[in-house]
C-alpha positions in Angstrom: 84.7 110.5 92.4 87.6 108.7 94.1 90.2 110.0 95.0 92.5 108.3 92.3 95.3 106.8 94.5 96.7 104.1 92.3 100.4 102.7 92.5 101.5 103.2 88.6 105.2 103.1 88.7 108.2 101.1 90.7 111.4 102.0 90.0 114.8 99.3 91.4 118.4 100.0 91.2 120.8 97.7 89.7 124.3 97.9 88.7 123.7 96.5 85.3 121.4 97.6 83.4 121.6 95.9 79.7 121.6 92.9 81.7 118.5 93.8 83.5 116.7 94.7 80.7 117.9 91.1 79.2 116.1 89.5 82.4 112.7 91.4 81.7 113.1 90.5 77.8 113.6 86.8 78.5 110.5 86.9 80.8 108.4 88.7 79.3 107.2 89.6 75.2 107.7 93.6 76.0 108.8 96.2 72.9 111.9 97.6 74.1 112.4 100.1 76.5 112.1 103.7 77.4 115.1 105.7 78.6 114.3 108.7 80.1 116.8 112.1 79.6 115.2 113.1 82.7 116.8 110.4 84.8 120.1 112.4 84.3 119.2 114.9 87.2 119.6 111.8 89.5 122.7 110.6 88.1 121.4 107.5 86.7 120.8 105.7 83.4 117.0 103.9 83.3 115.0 101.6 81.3 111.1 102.0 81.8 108.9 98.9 80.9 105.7 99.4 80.6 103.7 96.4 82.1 99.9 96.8 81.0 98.8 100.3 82.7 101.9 100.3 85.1 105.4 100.9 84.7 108.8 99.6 85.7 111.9 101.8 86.1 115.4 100.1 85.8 117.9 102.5 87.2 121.9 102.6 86.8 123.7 105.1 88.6 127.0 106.8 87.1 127.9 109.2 89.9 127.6 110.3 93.2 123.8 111.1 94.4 120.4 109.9 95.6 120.2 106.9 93.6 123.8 105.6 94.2 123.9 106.8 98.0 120.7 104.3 98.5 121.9 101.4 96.1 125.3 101.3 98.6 123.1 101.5 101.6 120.6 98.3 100.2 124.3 96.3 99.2 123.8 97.2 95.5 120.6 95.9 93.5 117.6 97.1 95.4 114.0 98.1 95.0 114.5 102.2 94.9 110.6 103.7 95.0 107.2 103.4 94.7 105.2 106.1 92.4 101.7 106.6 93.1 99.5 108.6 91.3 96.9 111.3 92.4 93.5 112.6 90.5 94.4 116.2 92.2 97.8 117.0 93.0 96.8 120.3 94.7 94.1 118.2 97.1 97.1 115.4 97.7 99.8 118.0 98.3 97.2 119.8 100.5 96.6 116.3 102.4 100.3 116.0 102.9 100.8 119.1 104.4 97.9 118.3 107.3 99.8 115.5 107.9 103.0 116.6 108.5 104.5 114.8 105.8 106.9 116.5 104.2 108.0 116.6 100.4 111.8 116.7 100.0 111.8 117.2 96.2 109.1 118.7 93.5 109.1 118.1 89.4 106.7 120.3 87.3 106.2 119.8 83.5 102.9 121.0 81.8 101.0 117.7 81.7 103.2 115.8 85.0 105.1 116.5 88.2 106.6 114.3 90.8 106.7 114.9 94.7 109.3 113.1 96.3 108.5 112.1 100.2 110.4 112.3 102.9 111.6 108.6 104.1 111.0 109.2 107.8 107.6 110.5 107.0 106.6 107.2 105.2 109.3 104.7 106.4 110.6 101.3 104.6 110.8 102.8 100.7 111.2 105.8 98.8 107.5 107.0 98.2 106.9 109.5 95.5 103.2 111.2 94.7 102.7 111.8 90.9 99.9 113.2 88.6 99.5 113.1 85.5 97.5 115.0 82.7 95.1 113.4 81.4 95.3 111.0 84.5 95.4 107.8 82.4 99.1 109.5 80.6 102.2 108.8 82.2 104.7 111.1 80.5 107.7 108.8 82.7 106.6 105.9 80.6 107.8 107.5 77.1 106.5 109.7 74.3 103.7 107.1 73.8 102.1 107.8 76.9 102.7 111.7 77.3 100.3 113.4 77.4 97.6 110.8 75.9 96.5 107.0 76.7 98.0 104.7 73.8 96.3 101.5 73.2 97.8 99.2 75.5 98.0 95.3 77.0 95.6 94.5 79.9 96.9 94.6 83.9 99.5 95.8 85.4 100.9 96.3 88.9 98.5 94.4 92.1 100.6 93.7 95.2 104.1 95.3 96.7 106.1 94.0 99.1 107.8 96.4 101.2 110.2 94.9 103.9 110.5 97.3 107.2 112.0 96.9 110.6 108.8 98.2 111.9 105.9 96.8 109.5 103.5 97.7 111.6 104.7 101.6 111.9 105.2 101.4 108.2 102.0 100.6 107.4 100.5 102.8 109.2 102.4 105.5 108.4 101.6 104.4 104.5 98.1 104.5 105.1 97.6 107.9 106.4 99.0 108.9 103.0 97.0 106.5 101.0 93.7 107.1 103.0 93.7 103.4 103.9 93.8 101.5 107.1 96.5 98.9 107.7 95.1 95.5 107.9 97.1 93.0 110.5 97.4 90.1 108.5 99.7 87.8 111.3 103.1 86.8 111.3 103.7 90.6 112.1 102.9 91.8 108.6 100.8 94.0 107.8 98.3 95.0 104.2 97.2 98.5 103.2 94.5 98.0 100.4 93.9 100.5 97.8 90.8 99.5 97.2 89.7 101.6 93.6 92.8 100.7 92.1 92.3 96.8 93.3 96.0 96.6 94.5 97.5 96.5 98.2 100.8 96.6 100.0 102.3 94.5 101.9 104.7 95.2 104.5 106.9 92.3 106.0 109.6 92.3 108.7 113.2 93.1 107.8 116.3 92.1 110.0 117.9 95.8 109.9 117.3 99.4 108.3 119.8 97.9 105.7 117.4 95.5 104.2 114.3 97.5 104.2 112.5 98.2 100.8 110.6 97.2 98.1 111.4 93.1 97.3 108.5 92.1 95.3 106.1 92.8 92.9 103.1 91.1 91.9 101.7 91.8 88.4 98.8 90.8 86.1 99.3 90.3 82.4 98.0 89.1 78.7 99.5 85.1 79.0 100.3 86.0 75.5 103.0 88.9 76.7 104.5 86.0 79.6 107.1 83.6 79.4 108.4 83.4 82.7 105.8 83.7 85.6 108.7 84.7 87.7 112.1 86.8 87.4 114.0 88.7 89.8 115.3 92.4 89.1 117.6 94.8 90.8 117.2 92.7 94.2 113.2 92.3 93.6 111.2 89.2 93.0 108.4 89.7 90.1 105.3 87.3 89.8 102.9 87.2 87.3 100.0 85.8 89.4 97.1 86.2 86.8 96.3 86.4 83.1 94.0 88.7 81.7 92.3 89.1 78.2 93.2 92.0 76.2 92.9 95.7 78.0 90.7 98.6 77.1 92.4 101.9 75.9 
């Protein structure tokens, strides 16, 4: 069995959110949102899209914590964190711990928990490492998907771009935790592949510490769900870059 590594979930910070969510409506043909009660131990308002089998998370902050403390240090809108999930969260957190990387914040629930890593550990972006139960649920993505697997539109999330001061660092760093080795792909950037999942990151030189993080996003959907191939949210760039027929449950 593999090990069940998949990126699932990117979550950006913006300062407007309805307008956000307008982007994401003009762009794409999506029921509306999820916002998650949850989001309120951060001190932030969210939207969560579901985009085939992955998820987006549109986050507002209204008061001081984690989420505004980063959105001032990226200049506002920013890519916040990617959420990758796990098969066995005992085996990842296990893994982790060998590794010396550390976890800075836990979240159990009966059938999901979260475990939030620390930024020096794996540099460039907030990492979190998630399971879920069953694995194909995603109780972050709404009562639809908690604790079950709705019927659902094909694709979802293939390609990240994470800008770093040290790509190379980054993405090795990364792939410890994601059991992959970083590929040097020239113009000092750097891939980590996860191969089972069929998705990769890609990690790209930034200018200063200021303007690391996630910037784009690569997805595959239904053509019937797209109307703009390409939209920008909360500071990230978002492609559709294929079309897929309709998705298995």
């Amino acid at each position: 069995m593999s090990n069940g590594i998949r990126l699932r979930h990117v979550a950006v910070v913006t300062a407007d959110l309805d307008k956000s969510v307008d982007i994401v409506h003009r762009a794409l043909r999506l029921p509306e949102p999820f916002n998650d009660d949850l989001a309120n131990q951060f001190a932030t308002h969210n939207a969560v899209f579901a985009l085939g089998n992955s998820f987006l998370e549109i986050c507002t902050p209204y008061d001081d914590g984690p989420v505004r403390r980063y959105a001032e240090k990226h200049g506002g809108d920013a890519g916040y964190m990617a959420v990758f999930q796990v098969r066995d969260n005992a085996a990842a957190l296990t893994r982790l711990d060998e590794l010396g990387v550390r976890v800075i914040a836990e979240l159990k629930l009966f059938d999901q928990g979260a475990n939030m890593l620390h930024p020096k550990d794996v540099p460039g972006a907030m990492v979190s490492f998630d399971w879920a139960e069953p694995y194909g649920s995603w109780r972050w993505g709404g009562p639809a998907w908690s604790g079950r697997v709705p019927e659902h539109p094909a694709g979802g999330i293939t390609r990240l771009e994470v800008r770093a001061v040290e790509p190379r660092d980054s993405a090795e760093k990364w792939g410890r935790v994601l059991e992959s080795e970083p590929r040097d792909v020239g113009a000092g950037e750097f891939v980590v592949e996860i191969a089972d999942a069929g998705q990769e990151i890609r990690f790209t030189p930034a200018p200063d510490r200021n303007a690391e993080g996630i910037v784009g996003v690569e997805l595959e959907l239904p053509d019937q769900l797209v109307r703009e191939r390409k939209f920008s949210v909360g500071g990230v760039d978002f492609a559709v870059t294929g079309v897929l027929t309709p998705a298995h449950p």
